[in-house]
Every structure is written in C-alpha cells, then in structure tokens.
N, C-alpha and C positions, 0 to 999 in steps of 0.2 A: 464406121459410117462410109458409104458408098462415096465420091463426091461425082459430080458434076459438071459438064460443059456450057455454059449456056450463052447465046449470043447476045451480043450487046452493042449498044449504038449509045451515041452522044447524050441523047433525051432533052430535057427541058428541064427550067428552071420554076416555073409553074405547072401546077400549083404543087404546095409543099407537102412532103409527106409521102405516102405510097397510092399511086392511082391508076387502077386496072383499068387497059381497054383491051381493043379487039385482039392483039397479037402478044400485051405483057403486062406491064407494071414499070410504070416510070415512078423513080426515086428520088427524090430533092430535100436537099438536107442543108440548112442554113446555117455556117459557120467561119465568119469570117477570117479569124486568123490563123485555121487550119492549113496545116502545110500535107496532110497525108490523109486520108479516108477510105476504110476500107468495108464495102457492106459482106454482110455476112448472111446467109441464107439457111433457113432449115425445115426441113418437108412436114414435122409436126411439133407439137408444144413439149415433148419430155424430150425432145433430142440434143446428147449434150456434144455432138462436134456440127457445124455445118455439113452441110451440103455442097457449097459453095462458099470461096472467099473471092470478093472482086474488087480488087483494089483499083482506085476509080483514080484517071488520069489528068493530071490539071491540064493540062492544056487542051484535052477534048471536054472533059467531065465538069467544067468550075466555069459558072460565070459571075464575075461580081464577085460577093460575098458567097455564091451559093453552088453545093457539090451536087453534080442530077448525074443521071445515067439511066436508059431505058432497057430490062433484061426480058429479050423473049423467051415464051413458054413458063416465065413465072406467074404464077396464078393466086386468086384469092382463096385462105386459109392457112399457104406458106405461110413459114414466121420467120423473120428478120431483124438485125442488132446494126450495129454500127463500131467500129473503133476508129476513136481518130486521135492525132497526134498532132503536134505544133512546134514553138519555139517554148523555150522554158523563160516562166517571169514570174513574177511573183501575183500578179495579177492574173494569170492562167491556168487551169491545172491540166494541162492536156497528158493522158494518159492512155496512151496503147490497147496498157493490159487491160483496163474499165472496157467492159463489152455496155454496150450504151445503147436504152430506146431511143425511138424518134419523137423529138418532142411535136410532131404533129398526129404520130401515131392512133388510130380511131379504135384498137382494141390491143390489149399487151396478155400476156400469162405470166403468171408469176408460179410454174408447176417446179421449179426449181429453182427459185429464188433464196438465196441466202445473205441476209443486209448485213450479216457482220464481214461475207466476204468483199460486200462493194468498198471499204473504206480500206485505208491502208494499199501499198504497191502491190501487192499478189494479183495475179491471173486471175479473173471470174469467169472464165467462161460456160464451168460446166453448172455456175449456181446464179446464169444471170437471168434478168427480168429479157421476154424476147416480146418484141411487137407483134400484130398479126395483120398482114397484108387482108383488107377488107373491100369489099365490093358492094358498096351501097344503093347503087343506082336504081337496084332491078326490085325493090321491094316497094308492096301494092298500099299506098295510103288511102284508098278507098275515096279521094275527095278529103281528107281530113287538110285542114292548114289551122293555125294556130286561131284561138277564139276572138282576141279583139274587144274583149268586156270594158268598160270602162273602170278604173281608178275605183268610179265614184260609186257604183255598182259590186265593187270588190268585197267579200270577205274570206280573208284568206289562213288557211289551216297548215301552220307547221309543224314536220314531220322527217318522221326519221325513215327509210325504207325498210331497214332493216327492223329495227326494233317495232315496227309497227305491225309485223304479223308473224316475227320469229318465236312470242310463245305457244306453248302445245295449247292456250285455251283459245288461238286464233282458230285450231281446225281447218286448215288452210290446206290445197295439196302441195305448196312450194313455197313455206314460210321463210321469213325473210326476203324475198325476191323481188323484183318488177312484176312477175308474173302472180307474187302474192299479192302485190297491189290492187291488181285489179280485182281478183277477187270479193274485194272489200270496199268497191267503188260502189254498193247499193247503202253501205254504212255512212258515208262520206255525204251521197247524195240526200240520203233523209234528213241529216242534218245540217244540211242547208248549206254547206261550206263553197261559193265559186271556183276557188283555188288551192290548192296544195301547193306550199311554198317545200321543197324537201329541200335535209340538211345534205351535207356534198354526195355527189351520186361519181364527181369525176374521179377516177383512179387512185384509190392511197392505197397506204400500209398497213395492213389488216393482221401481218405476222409476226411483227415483234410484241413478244410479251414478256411479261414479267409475272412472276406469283407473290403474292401477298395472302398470308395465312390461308394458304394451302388452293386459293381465288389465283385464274390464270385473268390477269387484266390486256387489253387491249386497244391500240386505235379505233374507237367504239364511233364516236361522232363524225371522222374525217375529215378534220381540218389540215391535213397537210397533203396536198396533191402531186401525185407523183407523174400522172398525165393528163391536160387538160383537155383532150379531144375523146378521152377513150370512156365508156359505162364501167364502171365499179365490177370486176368480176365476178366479185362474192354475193352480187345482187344477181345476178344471174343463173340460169337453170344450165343451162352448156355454153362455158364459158371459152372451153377449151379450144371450138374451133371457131370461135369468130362469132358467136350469137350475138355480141354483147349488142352489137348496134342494134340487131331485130326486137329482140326482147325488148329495150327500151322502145323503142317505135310503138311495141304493141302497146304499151301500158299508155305512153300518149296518147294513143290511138283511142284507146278504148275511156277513159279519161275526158279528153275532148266529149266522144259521145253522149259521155252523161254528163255533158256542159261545167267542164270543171276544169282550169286551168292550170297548166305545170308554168311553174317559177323554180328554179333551180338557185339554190346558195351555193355561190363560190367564192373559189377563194385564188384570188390574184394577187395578195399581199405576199406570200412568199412561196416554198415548196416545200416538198419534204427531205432535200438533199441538208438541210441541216445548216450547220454552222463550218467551219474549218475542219472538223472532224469527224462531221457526218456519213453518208455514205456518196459515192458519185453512180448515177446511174441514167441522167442525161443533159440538163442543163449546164454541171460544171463544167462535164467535157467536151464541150460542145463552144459553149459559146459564152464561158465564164464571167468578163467581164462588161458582159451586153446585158445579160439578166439580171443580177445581181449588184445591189448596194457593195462597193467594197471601200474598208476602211481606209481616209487619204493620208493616215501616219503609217498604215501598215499592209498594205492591199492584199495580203496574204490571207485576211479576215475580213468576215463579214459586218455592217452595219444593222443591225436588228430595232427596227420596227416594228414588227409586228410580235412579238415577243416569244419567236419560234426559233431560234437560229439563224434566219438569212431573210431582208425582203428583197425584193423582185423591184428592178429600177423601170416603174414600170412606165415614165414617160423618156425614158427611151426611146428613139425612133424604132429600131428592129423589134422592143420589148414592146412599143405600143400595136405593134402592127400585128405580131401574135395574139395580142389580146381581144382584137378586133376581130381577127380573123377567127377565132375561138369562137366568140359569140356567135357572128353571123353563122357559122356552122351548124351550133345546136338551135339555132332559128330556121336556117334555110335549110338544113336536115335533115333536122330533128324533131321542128315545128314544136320546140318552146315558144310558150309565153312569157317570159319574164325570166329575170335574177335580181338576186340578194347578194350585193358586195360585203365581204367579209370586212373588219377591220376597212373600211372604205377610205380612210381617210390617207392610206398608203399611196392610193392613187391620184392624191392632190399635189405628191412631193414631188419636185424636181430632182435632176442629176445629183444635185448638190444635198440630195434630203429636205430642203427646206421645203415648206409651203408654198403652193404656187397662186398667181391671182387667175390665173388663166390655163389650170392643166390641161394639155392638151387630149393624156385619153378619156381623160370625163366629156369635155366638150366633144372629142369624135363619137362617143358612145352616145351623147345628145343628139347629135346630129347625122349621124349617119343613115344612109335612107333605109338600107337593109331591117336596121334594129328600130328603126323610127318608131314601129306602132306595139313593141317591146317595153315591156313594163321595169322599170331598171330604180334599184334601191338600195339604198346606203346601210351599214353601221357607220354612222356617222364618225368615229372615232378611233384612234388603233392603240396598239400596248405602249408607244411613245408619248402619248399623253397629247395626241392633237384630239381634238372634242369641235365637231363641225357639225351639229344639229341646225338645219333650216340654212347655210350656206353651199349646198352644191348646188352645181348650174343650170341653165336652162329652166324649160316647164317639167322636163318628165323630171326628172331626178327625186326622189320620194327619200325618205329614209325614217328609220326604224327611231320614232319619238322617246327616248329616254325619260325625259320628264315628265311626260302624260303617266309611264310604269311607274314610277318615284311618289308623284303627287297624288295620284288616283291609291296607292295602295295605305299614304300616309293618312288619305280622308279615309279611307273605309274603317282601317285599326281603329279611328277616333281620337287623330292627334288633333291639333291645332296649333294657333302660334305662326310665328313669320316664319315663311321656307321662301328663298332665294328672292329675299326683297320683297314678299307680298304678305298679305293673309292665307293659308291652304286655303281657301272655299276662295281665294280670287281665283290661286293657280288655277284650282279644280275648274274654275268656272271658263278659263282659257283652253284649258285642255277640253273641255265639254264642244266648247268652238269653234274647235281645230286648230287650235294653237295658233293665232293670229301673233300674239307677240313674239315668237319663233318663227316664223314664213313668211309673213306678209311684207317686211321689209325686203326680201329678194325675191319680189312680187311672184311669193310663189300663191297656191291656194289649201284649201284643207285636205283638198287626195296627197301633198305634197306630204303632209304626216300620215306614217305608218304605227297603229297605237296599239299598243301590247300591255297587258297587265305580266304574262309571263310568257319564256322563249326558252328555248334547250340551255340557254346557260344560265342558272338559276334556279331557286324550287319549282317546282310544278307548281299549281295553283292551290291545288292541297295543303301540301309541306305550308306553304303561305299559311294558312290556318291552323297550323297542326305546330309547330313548332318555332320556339323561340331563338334556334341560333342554328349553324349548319351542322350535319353531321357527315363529315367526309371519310371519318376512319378504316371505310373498305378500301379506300384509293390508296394507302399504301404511303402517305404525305403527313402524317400525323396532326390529322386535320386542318393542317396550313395552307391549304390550297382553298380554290372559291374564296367568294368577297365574303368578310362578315357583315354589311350593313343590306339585310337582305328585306328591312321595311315590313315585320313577318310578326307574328303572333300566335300564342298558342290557346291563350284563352283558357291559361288553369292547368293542363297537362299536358305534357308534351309528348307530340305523336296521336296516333290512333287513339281511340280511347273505348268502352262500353259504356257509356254515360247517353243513353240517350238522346238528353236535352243539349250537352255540350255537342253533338254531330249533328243533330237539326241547326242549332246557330252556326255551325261553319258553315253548313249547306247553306243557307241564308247570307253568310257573306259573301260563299260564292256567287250566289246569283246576285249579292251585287255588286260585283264585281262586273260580272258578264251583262250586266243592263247598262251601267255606267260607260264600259267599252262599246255596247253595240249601239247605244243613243247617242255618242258623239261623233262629230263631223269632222272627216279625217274615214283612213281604211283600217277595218277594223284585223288583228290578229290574233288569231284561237294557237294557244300550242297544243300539240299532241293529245290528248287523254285526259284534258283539264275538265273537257265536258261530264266524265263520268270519274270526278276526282283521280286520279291517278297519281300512286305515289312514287316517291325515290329516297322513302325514308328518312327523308330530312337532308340527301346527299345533295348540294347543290352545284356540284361539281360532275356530273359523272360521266365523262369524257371518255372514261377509259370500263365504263361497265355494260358489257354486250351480255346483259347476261338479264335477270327478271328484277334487278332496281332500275334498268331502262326501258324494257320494255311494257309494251301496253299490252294489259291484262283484260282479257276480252270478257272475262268474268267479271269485271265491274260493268258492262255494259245491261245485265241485270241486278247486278246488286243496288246500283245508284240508277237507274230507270228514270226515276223523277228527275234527274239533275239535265240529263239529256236531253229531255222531255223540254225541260226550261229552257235550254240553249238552243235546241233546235227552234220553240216558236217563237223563241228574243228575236233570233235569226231571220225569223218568217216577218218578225212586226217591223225589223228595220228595214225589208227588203220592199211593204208595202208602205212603208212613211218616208216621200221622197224628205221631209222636212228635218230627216234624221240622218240623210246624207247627202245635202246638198251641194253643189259644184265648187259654191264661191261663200262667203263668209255672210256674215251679220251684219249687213247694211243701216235697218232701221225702216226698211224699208213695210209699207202694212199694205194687207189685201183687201180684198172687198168690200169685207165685214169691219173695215179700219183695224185690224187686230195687226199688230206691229208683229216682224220676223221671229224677234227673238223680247222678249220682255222677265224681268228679274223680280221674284221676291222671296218672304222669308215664310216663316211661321206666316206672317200676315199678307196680303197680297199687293205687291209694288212696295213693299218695304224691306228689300233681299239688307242681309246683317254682313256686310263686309270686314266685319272684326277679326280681330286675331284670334276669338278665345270661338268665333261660330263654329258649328259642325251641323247647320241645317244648310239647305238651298232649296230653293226652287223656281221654276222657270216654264212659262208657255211659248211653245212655238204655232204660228200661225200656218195653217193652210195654205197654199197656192195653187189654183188651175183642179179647183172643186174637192181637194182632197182636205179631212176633218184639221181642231185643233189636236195640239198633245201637251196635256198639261204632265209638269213631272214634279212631284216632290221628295226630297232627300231628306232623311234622317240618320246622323249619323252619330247623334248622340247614341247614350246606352239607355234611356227613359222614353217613354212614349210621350209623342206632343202630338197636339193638336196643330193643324194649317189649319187657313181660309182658303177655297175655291175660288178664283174669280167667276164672276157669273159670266153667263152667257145669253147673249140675245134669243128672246123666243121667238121658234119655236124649237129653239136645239138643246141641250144634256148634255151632260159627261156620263162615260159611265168607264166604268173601271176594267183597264184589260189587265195588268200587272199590279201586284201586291207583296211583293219579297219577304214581308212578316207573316204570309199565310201557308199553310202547307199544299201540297200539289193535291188537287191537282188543282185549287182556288188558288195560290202564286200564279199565275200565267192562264189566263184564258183565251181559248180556241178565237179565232174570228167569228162573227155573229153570235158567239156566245157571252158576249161581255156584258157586265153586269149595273145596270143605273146606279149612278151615284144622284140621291133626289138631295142633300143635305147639302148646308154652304161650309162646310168644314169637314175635315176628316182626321182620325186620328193614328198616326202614323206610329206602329211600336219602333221601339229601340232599335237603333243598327239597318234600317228600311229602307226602300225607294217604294212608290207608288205613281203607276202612270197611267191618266186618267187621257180616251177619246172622245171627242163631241162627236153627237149624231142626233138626226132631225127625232125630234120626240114622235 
C-alpha cells in the first residue's frame, strides 16, 4: 500500500469524532489517560495497511482530556482506526497493538473484521473493525423534522428491521434493510400503527456464530452495541462506502411522510466489548475506566449489570455526556422521535453501583432542551434485579408496564385468586386505568405507562395461545434459557393445531387481548406480527435466530386476514374515542348528561364483583366535549353469562361496535355500520369482551 503525506495542523477539540469541512477533517478522540495516539488512515473499506500513520502530538494535538488534530485533503468515505497506549494498571487496558474505532464514529465496516483476533495481545490490524469518515451535512430532508405526536395519541409497533422483511414472502427489492422498510410503510399505515418503536438499529455483531444441529445462530436482536452513533451495516444496501447515515434518513424520511414515528431501542446499559475476556475494539482502549463499572476488590474485572459481561458507568461525567450527546445526535440528525432504554434501570446507578435518588443522566435526558419534545422510555429494570416500574423522573419518563403484561394475560387464560395483594379483576381493573397505583404517586399520568401484552423477548402473541411452556431447543442451551413463567396456555394442544374450533378460540383470545390493550388508558404496544398471529414455535427466547422462527411471514398476512382486519379497526376505534386514551386519570368527574368518567359493574349494572374468585367486569365510560358513551363488558369466564345494560336517557341507544365471541367480520364493526343493541341485557359467550356505543336513536 502506497502511503501518504498529508498536512496537518493542531485542530480542535470540538466536536468529537470525524468532521469534514472545506479543506479536511478534524479528529477528536476523548481519552484521558492516554499517553500516545496514533490515527490511522485508509483510502477504502478492504484495505489491510494504511495509508497514513499520524501520530498525534501532545503538546500541540491534546487539550484536557481530549487528542484532536485536523488532516488536510482527507475526505469523506476515507476510513480510519485509532491506536492508543498509556500507563499499565490494572484498571486500564491500553493496548498499541488493538487497532480501535472511534467511539463517536457515524458509520464503521466490518469487511475484515475478525473478533477472535480483537481479544488476546496479537496485532489486529489486517482483521480490524475501521470507521468511515462521514459527511452529513449536504443531505436534502425535504422539510422533514421529527412528528411531535402526543404520548396520548401514540400507538406504537415494535419491530425488528431485519426480521421484518428478510423473508422471501416479503417480496421486497432489499429485504431485510432500511430501505426494505419503507417499502412496507403502506402495511404499517393501514394498520393504523403512529409509531415503530424498532429493536437496536446501532452497530453490533452480526459475525460471531456458532452452529447448532447443523443451524448457524447469530446476534439476531442486537442488544450488544459496538457503536452508538453509527446505522447497523447489515441493514443497509451499501454499506461499504458510507451510506449507512443516507439510507437511514431515507426510511425516516419516508416514515414521517406517512405520519409514523421512529423510536429507536437502545441500549446504554453496556457494550459489546464483553467482560475481561472479551474482545477490545473501542471503549476498553480508549477510555477503560470512564466507561465501564470496574470491580473495587479487583479492577481488572468488570461489574455486570446488565447481565452481558460489562455495564457502562453511565452517570459518569465523560460517560453521561456521550450519552447525551448520542441522543441529541439521532434527534438533531437524524430526526428521531423517541427511544426505548434497554435494561433502564442501569442508568439510575451511581459510580458506586448503587441506586441513585437523583441520577443525573436520567434527569439531563428529562431535561434537556434538544431532546425536550423526544419521547424517552424505560425498561424499567436490568439483569441485577433493580425493578423500577412508575419511579423514573420527571413528566416525560414513560416505561414499559410489566404488570399491566402479567395481569392482563393472567385475566384472559381465566385465572383468578389474589396476585400481588389484590383480586386479578382489581389489578385488571388498575391496569384498564392506566395504572394509577403505579404512577400517580410520582405524579406521573397514564401516557407515563407503556402497556404491552407481548415484546421481542417472550412468546409472540400466538405462542401465548398456542403453548403451555417454552420451547428453546434450536438455541443450542438446552432449553434453559428464556423465563419459564410465561402466563401462556395452550388450550388442549400444544402448538399449531388442525382443530378448527380450538384456532377460532385462540383467535378470539387474541382479540381480546388486543381490545383490552387498545381500551386502556396508558400507550398502547403492538409487537411485530402479533396482528396476524406470528409465530416462533413456542421459542421464547430467540435472540440468536435470524433466520424464519423470527422473522414475519408475509404469508399470514392472508392467511389470518380477519385478525388484521380486527386490529386494525380496534386501532381505528381507539383513535376516535378520546375516552379510551385520555391525558389524565379517573377523577369522578361526570358530563352533561351526569354520566360519571369512569363507573363499575358486574354481570348486574353498578354491582362490579371485586372478589377473588370473579373473572367478569365491566365498566361505562362517559363522553366529553359531544363525543358518545362506551359501555364494555368482559367475560372471562369459560360459560356464557348474561349482563344488564345500563340504560340510557332518551333519545339515545347503544349499539354494538365490538363482539370478540362472534366471527369477522360481525367481531368488529366498520364505523356507521354498527349494530342496535334494543334489549337491557346481553349475553356475552365464554372467554368475550363486548363494547357497546351510544348514539341518538
């Protein structure tokens, strides 16, 4: 390989990372107790010597904590590494021969990447991971900037990018991709979904595999990130020279258009450099003990958290201020809407690991003005065993309700009995409310719950109907892996079945499933392929399966028609009944017509059965500001019962839009096609919901 002269000057220290203007690319690389830094330059992505080594001067090149230098005539598409060195501690790992990205880097290549060479002392350089000097500035967003929907307004659909259009039944020209995405933004839109929440789109490791009975398995989901500025290569159509930023713009781009929002899951609880044996590819050698929890009996080792190998210390000052600056990135960029914190409760812990009352990067992520109008949400809890449902700060802070999943799936099956100090049909009836006994004490409101019956980790919605226990055995773990208490039923045979009658009843718990999610107050969330049952074989696990137990089969998209059909006009009826997602809780407060917000009963009407052993409910909500009532009743017994109606002042009616014991296309009626209910009773079969609107006679 040819090398290179190229001129260079002092640069700046802002901003970090690689930033082209008129004459180069200035470089800023933040590493404080680096004694030596040398970048490294290369004219394309499979080149294995540089072009240039420029070993950068501390006394012109270092301010602070931070190495910059500005090179002219380098250009965007270059790709570039780093090596840098220090003092040896045990707390450190600085190492020479690790060729190392930039951990601000905005796209990387991995066309020669080898992770067995990153670990251990040997020289990587002809098998490392290289950055690519990007030029963002000059790309045309047409007027696009992020949507700004409200919370309360939200229903949001989580998604894989990959697995979402990588099968041959997508038909797609660029499956698996950003660019497949869009293609399938007319799918998205019919069924009504505001937002796509997708699983990590930031840079992992898609290479290390392993075989299992004869199955190559893989980092399938990406939860362990290797760069948090850069798009996922392998979602990408040309990745090679720098598209990664364009591609994704476009699908935002086009996204936005048909009014649909990107929330992006990440993940800042740890990386993918592993535990003490991992591989080093930038954060260890860089800036080891700024990132990284390290053990205080043995600093050699990491603290884990998150249950990956290493977490990321992340109220840190230098660790909080990456984190920040991340966001604002794919906000001011990128023109996201939102994120989903991984394992969130990572980011509560102090230097010390403990819990904090007051973390600092939660509250800067509260309040920062950039991300201000940024939709920002929890898992509330991480593999340490911290559980912070309805404790994160401020207003926006939302997070993903666990027990709304838990209580809502234990009413459907047809348990009953006390669960966590109550009767199920109270929980149910809290979860229906938006969790007031979870939120309202850290004066949050009901958009602050995110309600989920199912999410990438755990059965699909199917599998939930379809089988009694997991079935992990392609994963290579011998079925030890994934939770067993999956709140799941199979209803007589396990898995698929040709029975008919027993597939119309799953189909029927589905929807109500899906009525009971999209009628309560809180933001509702669909995962992936739930709408046209989609299965993963009972895997509830499958992290590691890029292959057709994860992906969505476009071919249910006609086989189960009617399920769609349901979800999409659930979707439609909760988006015309503000009474089904209102701002703020159940006051007591009554309208017009004296009809009180929210009012409880049972079988009989104002006689709701808060017992242990019920498995009915039901409930009217009131109109406000001329829109109808909604009466709803549940059955979750396995026998049909009869309700009362409450009556209604004349000259108005109920008439029936939803009926989950009837078959489509009578389950779910169109708008103005709904049907008089003239009788003061109704008789709800086994396993049901039934949701009755008033309208002038």
């Amino acid at each position: 390989m040819k090398t290179r002269q190229f001129k260079t000057s002092a640069g700046s220290q802002y901003p970090l990372g690689s930033t082209v203007d008129e004459t180069g690319v200035n470089f800023s690389l933040l590493s404080p107790e680096a004694e030596y830094v040398e970048l490294l330059l290369f004219s394309a992505h499979d080149d294995l010597h540089p072009i240039a080594n420029i070993v950068l001067d501390p006394k012109v090149n270092k301010t602070f904590h931070f190495w910059h230098i500005h090179v002219e005539k380098a250009t965007a598409g270059m790709h570039y590494a780093y090596r840098v060195n220090g003092p040896s501690a045990p707390h450190l790992r600085f190492n020479p021969s690790k060729v190392l990205i930039d951990p601000y880097s905005k796209a990387n290549s991995k066309t020669l990447w080898n992770r067995g060479d990153a670990c251990g002392p040997a020289d990587n350089l002809t098998t490392s991971i290289r950055s690519v000097i990007v030029d963002d500035s000059k790309y045309d967003w047409e007027g696009d900037k992020p949507l700004r929907r409200s919370m309360a307004n939200s229903v949001i659909y989580e998604m894989h990018v990959g697995g979402f259009t990588r099968s041959p039944s997508s038909h797609v020209k660029h499956p698996g991709t950003f660019k497949g995405v869009i293609e399938k933004i007319p799918y998205l839109k019919e069924l009504g979904v505001t937002a796509v929440e997708l699983l990590p789109v930031f840079e992992f490791d898609n290479t290390e595999k392993r075989i299992v009975d004869g199955h190559e398995l893989t980092n399938y989901w990406g939860y362990s990130t290797m760069a948090f500025f850069a798009p996922h290569p392998a979602y990408c159509v040309n990745p090679h020279i720098g598209h990664h930023v364009t591609e994704f713009r476009d699908m935002v781009k086009a996204l936005h258009k048909a009014g649909i929002e990107v929330i992006l899951d990440v993940v800042f609880n740890h990386t993918d450099e592993g535990n003490h044996q991992g591989p080093m590819f930038s954060f260890k050698g860089i800036a080891n003990d700024v990132f990284y929890y390290l053990s205080p009996e043995n600093k050699a080792f990491y603290y884990d958290f998150s249950g990956c190998g290493n977490t990321i210390n992340t109220n840190h000052p230098i660790a909080e201020k990456f984190i920040v600056d991340c966001l604002r990135y794919w906000v001011r960029e990128m023109h996201v809407d939102g994120f989903r914190f991984d394992e969130a409760s990572v980011l509560s812990r102090g230097e010390n690991g403990a819990p904090l009352d007051h973390p600092p990067v939660l509250w800067h992520i509260e309040l920062d003005d950039v991300l201000i109008n940024s939709k920002v949400i929890a898992e509330a809890w991480d593999a340490a065993g911290l559980y912070q449902v309805g404790h994160f700060p401020g207003a926006r802070w939302a997070d993903w309700n666990g027990k709304f999943r838990d209580h809502m799936r234990s009413f459907v099956r047809g348990d009953a009995g006390i669960v966590d100090g109550n009767s199920l049909v109270s929980q149910v009836a809290s979860r229906i409310c938006g969790s007031p006994d979870l939120y309202q004490w850290n004066h949050h409101l009901p958009v602050n719950s995110v309600n989920f019956i199912n999410c990438h980790d755990g059965f699909t919605m199917n599998d939930l109907v379809c089988y009694n226990g997991k079935h992990n055995d392609a994963n290579g773990e011998y079925n030890r892996d994934g939770i067993d208490n999956n709140i799941s039923a199979n209803y007589g045979y396990e898995g698929l079945s040709d029975d008919p009658n027993l597939e119309a009843f799953r189909d029927r718990q589905i929807k109500n499933f899906a009525t009971l999610l999209l009628l309560s107050q809180g933001v509702p969330m669909i995962s992936m392929g739930d709408e046209v049952r989609r299965t993963q074989g009972g895997n509830n696990n499958a992290y590691c399966q890029d292959n057709a137990i994860s992906w969505f089969d476009w071919d249910l998209t006609k086989k189960n028609a009617h399920l769609f059909r349901y979800w999409k006009w659930m979707i439609d009826f909760r988006k015309r009944h503000q009474a089904v997602h209102r701002g703020r809780y159940f006051t007591g407060e009554r309208n017009a017509r004296g009809v009180p917000d929210i009012a409880w009963h049972g079988t009989r009407v104002n006689s709701p059965d808060w017992g242990p052993q019920s498995r009915v409910l039901a409930y009217t909500l009131a109109g406000f500001d001329g829109e109808p009532e909604i009466h709803v009743m549940i059955n979750m017994y396995w026998e049909p019962l009869t309700f009362e109606i409450p009556a209604l002042p004349y000259p108005t009616a109920w008439l029936r839009a939803v009926d989950t014991g009837r078959n489509a296309p009578e389950d779910i009626l169109e708008p103005g096609k709904e049907v008089p209910c003239t009788e003061s009773t109704y008789e709800l079969a086994g396993r049901s919901i039934v949701i009755l609107v008033s309208a002038p006679q």
